[in-house]
C-alpha positions as CSV (number, residue, x, y, z in Angstrom):
1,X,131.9,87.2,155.5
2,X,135.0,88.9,156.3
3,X,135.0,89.7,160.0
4,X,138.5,91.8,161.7
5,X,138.2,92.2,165.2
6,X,140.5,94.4,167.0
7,X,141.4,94.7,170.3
8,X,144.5,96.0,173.0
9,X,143.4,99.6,173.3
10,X,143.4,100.8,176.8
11,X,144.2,103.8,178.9
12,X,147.7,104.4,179.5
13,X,150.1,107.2,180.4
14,X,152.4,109.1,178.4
15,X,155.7,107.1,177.2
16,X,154.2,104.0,177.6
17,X,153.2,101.4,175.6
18,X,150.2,99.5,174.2
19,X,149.9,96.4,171.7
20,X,146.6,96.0,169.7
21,X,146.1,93.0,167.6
22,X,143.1,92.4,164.7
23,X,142.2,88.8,164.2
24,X,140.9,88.4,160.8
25,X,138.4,85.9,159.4
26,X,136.2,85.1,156.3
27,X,139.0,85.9,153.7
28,X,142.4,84.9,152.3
29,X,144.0,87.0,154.6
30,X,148.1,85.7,153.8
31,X,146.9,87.5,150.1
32,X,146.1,91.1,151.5
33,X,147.2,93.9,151.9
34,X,146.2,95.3,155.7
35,X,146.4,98.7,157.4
36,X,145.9,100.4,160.6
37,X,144.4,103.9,160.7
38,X,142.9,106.4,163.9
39,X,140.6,108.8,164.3
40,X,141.1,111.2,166.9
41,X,138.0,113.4,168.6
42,X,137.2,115.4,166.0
43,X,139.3,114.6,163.2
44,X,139.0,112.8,160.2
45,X,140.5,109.2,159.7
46,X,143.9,109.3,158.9
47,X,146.6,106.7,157.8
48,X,149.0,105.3,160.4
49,X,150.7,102.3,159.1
50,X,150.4,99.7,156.7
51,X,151.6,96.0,155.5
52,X,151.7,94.2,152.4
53,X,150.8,90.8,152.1
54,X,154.6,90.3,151.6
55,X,155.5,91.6,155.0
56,X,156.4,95.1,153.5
57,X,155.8,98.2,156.0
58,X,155.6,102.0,155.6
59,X,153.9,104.5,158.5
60,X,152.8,107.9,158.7
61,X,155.3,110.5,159.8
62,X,153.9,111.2,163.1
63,X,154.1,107.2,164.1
64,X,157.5,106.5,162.4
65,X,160.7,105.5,164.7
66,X,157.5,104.5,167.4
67,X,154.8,102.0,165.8
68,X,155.7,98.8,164.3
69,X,152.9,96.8,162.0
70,X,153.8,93.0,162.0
71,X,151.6,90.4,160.7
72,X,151.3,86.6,161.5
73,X,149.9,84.9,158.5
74,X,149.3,81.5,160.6
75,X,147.0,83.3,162.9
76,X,145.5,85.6,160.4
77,X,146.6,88.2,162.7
78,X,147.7,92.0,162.5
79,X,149.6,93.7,164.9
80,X,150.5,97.3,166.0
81,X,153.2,97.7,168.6
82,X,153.3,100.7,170.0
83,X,155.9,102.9,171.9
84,X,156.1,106.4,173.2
85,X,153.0,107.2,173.3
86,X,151.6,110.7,173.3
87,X,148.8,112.1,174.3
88,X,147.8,113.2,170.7
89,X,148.0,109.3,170.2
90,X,144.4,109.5,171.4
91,X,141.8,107.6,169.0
92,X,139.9,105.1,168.1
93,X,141.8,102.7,166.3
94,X,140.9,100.6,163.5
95,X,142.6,97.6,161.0
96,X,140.9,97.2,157.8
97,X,141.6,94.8,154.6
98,X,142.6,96.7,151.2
99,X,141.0,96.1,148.3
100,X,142.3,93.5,145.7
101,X,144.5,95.1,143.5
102,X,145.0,98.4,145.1
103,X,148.8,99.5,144.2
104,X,151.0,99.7,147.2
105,X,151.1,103.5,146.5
106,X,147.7,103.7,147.1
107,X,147.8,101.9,150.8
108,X,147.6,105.4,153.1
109,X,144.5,105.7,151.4
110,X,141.1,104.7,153.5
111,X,138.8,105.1,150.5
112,X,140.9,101.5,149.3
113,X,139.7,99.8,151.9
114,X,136.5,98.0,151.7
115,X,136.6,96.1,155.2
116,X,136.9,97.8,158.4
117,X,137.5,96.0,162.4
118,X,134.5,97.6,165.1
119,X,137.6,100.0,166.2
120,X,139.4,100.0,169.5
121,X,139.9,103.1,171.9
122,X,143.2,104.0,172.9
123,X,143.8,107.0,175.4
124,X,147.0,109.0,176.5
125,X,146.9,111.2,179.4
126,X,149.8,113.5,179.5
């Protein structure tokens, strides 16, 4: 059963920074592509960065120069670094394992996910 269990969100104030990590289990996980999206209060999910199995990165516009995905294949751990932060950071954030054999085009997109973490809260305050 694959299990991803995310944690590190918190409340914190603008320009500071926060560090969640997923531990993953019940899987391969050195063979997957991973990826990190949010959803905000009232908004859809939405990409915010992702990492192929080869250590390969790319991020959504409004996180780029800020967030940095890392993995650590011994621990079967994702990361998410983040710095910066503003207050339309807000959301709940969430890692999730990409389905075998989705193209690396194809990573910003949720519906390629099949495995989603339980989501952890992260909060701005301006």
């Amino acid at each position: 059963e694959v299990q991803l269990q995310a944690s590190g969100g918190g409340l914190v104030q603008a320009g500071e920074s926060l560090r969640l990590a997923c531990v993953a289990s019940g899987f391969n996980f050195n063979r997957y592509h991973m990826g990190w999206f949010r959803q905000g209060p009232g908004k859809e999910r939405e990409f915010v960065a992702r990492i192929t199995w080869s250590h390969y990165t790319d991020y959504a516009d409004s996180v780029k120069g800020r967030f940095t995905v890392t993995r650590d294949n011994t621990k079967s751990t994702l990361y998410l670094q983040m710095n910066s932060l503003k207050p339309e950071d807000t959301a709940v954030y969430y890692c999730a394992v990409a389905r075998r054999g989705t193209i690396i085009s194809e990573l910003p997109n949720p519906a390629r996910y099949d495995d989603w973490g339980q989501g952890t809260q992260v909060t701005v305050s301006s």
